[in-house]
C-alpha positions in Angstrom: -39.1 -13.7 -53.4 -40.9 -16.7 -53.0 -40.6 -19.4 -50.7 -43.1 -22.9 -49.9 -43.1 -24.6 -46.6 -44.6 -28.0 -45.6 -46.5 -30.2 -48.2 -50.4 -30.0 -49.0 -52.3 -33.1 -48.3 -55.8 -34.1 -46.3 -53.9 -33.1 -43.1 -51.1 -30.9 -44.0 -50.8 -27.3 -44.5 -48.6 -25.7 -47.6 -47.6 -22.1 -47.1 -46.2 -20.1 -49.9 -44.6 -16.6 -49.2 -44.4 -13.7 -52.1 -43.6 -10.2 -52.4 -45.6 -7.7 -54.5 -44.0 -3.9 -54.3 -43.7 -3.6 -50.8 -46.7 -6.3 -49.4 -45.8 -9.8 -48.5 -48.1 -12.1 -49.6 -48.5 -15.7 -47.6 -50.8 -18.7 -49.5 -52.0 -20.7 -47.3 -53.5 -24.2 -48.1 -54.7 -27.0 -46.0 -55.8 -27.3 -42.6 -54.3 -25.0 -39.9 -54.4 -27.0 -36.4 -52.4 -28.3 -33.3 -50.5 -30.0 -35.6 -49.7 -27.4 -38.4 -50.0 -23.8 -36.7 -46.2 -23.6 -36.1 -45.0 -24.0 -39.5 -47.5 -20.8 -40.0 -45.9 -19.0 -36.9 -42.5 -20.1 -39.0 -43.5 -17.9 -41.6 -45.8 -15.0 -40.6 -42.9 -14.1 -37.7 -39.9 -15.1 -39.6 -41.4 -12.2 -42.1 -37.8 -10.2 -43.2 -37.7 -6.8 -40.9 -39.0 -4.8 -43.8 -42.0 -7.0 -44.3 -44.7 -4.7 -42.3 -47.2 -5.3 -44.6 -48.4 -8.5 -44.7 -51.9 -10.6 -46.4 -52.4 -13.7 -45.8 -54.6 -15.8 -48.1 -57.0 -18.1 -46.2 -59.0 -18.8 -49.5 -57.3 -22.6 -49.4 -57.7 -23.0 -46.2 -59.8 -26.3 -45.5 -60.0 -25.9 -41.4 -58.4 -23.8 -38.5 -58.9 -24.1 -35.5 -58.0 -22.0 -32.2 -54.2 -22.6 -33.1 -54.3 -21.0 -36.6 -56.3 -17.6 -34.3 -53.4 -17.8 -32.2 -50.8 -17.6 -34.8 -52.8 -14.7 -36.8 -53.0 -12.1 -33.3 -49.8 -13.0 -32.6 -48.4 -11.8 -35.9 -51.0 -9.0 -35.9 -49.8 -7.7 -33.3 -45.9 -7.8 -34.2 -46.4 -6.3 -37.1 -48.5 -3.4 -35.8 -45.6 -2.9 -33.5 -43.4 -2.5 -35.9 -45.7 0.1 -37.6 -47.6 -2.2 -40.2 -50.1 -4.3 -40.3 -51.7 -7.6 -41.7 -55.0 -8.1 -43.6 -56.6 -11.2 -44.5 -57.7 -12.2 -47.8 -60.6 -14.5 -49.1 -61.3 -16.6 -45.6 -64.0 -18.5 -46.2 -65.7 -21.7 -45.0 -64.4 -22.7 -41.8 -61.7 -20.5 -41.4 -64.1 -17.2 -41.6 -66.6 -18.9 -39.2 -63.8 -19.0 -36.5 -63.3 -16.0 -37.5 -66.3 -14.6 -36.5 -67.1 -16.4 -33.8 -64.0 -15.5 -31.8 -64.4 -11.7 -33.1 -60.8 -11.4 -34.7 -62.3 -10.2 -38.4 -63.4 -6.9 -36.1 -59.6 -6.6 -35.4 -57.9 -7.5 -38.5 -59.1 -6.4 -41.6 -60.7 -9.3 -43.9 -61.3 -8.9 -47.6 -63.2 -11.0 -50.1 -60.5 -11.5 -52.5 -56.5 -11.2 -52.9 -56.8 -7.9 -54.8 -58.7 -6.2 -52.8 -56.9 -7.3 -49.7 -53.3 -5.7 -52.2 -55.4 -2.6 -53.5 -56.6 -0.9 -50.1 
């Protein structure tokens, strides 16, 4: 299964969803914002029922801001409600600074690359 939404550009966001065995995997690539974060929401919630195992692949990601946070506990927490749970996969740059700073890599596990994000 594979699906893109939105168009990559300086300040637009492309997210494209997979499936490997039993783990979705989202691509994200461009800047999550105000502007963007929805179409991310779109996707991470709009996960079919049986997706509760999610990564998400911030390695594109070229900004994110408090909207993008937002989007990533809300879908952390429905899918550890529904008995699963999301990891996030090569955040880097910006997006792993925010994460920091507001503490979410403390809550949701955060790994250097894609496979190791797949693998644990």
């Amino acid at each position: 299964m594979a699906g893109t939404h939105g168009a990559a550009g300086p300040d637009r966001l492309s997210i494209v969803r997979t499936s490997t065995e039993d783990i979705t995997v989202v691509t994200v690539l461009g800047q999550i914002d105000l502007n963007t974060a929805g179409r991310l929401r779109a996707v991470l919630l709009g996960c079919p029922e049986t997706a509760h195992r999610i990564v998400v692949d911030l390695g594109q990601v070229t900004f994110m801001d408090c909207s993008g946070v937002n989007v990533l506990i809300d879908a952390h927490h429905a899918v550890h409600r529904a008995g699963g749970w999301l990891r996030l996969a090569v955040p880097a740059g910006t997006a792993l600074r925010v994460l920091r700073i507001v503490g979410l890599d403390t809550v949701v596990d955060c790994y250097p690359t894609l496979r190791q994000a797949l693998g644990s």
